[in-house]
C-alpha positions in Angstrom: 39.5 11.2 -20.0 41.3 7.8 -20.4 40.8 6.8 -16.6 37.4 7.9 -17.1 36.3 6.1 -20.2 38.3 3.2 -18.5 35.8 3.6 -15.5 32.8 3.8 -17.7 33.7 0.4 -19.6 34.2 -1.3 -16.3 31.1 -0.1 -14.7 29.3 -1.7 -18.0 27.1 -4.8 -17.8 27.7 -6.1 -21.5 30.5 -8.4 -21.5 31.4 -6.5 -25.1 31.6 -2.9 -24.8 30.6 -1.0 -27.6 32.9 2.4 -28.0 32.2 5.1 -30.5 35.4 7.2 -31.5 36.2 9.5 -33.7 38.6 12.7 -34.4 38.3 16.1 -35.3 40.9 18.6 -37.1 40.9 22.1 -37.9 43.8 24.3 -39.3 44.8 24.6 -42.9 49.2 23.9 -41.8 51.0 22.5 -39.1 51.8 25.5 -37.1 47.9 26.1 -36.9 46.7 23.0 -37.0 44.4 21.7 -33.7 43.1 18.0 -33.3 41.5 15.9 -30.9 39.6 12.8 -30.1 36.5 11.5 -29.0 34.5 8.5 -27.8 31.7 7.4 -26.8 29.7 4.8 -24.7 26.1 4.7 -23.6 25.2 7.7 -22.3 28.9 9.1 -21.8 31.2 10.9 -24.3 35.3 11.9 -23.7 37.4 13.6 -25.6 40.9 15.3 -25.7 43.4 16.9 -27.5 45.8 14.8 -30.0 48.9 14.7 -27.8 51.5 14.7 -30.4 53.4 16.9 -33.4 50.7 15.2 -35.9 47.5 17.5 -35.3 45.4 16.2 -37.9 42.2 14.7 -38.3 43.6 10.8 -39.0 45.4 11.5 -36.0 42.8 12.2 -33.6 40.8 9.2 -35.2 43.9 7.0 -34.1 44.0 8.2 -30.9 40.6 8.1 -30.2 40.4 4.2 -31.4 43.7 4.0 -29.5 42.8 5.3 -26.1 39.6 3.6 -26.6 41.6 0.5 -26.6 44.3 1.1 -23.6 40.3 2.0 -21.5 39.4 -1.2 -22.1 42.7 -2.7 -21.4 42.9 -1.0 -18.2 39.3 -2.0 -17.5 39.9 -5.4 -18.2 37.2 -5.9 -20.9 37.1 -6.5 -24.5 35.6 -3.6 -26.4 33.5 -3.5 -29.8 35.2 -0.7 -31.5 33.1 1.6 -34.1 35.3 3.9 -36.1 34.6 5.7 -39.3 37.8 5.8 -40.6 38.0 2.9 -43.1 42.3 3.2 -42.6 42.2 3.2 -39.0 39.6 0.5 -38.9 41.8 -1.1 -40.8 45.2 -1.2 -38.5 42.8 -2.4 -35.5 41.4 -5.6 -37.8 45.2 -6.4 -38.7 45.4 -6.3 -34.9 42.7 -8.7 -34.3 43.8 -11.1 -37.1 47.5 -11.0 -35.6 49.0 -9.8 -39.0 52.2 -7.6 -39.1 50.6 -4.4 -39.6 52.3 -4.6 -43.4 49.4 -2.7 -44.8 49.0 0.3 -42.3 51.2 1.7 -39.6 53.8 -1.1 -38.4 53.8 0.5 -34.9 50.0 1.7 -34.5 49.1 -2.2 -35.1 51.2 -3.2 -32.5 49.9 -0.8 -29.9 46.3 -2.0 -30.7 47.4 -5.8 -30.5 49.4 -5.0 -27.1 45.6 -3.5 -26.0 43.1 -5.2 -27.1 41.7 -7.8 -25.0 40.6 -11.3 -26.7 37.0 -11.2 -28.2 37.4 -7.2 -28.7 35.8 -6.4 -32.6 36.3 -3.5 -35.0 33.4 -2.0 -37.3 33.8 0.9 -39.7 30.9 3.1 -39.5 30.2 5.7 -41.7 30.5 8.9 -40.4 27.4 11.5 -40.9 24.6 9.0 -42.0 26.6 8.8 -45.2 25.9 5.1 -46.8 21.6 5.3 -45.9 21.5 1.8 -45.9 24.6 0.5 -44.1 24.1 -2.3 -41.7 26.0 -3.3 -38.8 26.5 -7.2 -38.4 23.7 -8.5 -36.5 22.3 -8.2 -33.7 23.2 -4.7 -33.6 21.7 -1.6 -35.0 22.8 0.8 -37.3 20.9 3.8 -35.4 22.5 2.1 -32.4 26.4 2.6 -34.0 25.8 5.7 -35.9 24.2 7.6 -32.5 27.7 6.2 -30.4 29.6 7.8 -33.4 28.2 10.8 -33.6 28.5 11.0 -30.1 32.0 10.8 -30.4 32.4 13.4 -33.2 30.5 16.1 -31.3 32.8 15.4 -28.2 35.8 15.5 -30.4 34.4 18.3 -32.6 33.9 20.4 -29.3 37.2 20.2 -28.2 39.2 20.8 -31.1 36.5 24.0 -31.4 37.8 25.6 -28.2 41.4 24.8 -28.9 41.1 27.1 -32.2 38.8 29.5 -30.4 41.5 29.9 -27.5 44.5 30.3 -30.4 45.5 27.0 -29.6 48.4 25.5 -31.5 51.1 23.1 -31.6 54.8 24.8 -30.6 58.0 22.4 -31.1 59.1 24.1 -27.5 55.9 24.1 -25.2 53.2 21.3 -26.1 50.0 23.3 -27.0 49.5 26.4 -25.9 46.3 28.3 -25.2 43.3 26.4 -23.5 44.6 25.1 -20.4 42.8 21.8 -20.2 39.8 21.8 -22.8 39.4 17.8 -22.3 36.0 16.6 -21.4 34.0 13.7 -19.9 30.4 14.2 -19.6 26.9 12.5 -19.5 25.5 12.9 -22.7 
């Protein structure tokens, strides 16, 4: 999905792409546990499993801003990332401002700043239509940022969903195991 969200931010005439992400966790413990991530752009949503021992939520939220970012690295463009994960949003503003990361992850900070492109942009957007009168800095829309979200969760959400459907989980020997290869890429 990272080749092809990379592909789809390429093909886009906006010198700024806009990218929805998001992340998706279900499983009450570790051994259970199934994340992914999504994103979104125009008419085009991705997702994937989290590929790493921390299958939560957050973590699908980081990767989904994260792969969002390494896209849009390998499509040469700055991207205008929407995330509604006021922590996450967070790490990729220290990015932007070229702080240390002290606040949030040291490491996750320094990924972002190694990816994103100059003139890239973070927003937090609140994730399903909580805040009714949020606005997005102008010119944008907030039915604009909230649809490229939500896009984002459902692709997320759908993945993780046939992970746990499949018995999907995370084993310290094997990766997952289960679905074979649940990631998507589709028109939405």
């Amino acid at each position: 999905p990272i080749q092809d969200l990379a592909d789809a931010i390429r093909s886009s005439s906006h010198n700024l792409v806009i990218v929805g992400t998001d992340g998706s966790g279900i499983g009450s413990n570790f051994l259970t546990r199934v994340a992914s991530w999504g994103a979104a752009i125009s008419n085009y949503s991705f997702a994937s499993p989290v590929p790493t021992h921390d299958v939560t939520a957050y973590a699908g939220e980081l990767f989904g801003a994260l792969h969002a970012a390494r896209a849009a690295y390998a499509a040469r463009k700055p991207i205008f990332l929407l995330i509604d994960n006021s922590s996450v949003a967070c790490i990729v503003q220290e990015a932007l401002n070229a702080s240390f990361g002290s606040r949030h992850s040291f490491v996750a900070t320094q990924l972002f700043r190694s990816f994103l492109l100059p003139g890239s942009r973070v927003c937090w957007v609140p994730s399903h239509d909580k805040h009714p009168d949020w606005q997005p800095p102008a010119p944008f829309t907030a039915k604009h940022f909230r649809s490229l979200n939500a896009a984002a969760d459902v692709a997320a959400s759908s993945v993780t969903s046939r992970l746990w459907k499949a018995g999907a989980s995370f084993s310290p020997r094997s990766s997952f195991r289960g679905a074979s290869d649940p990631s998507v890429a589709h028109a939405s």
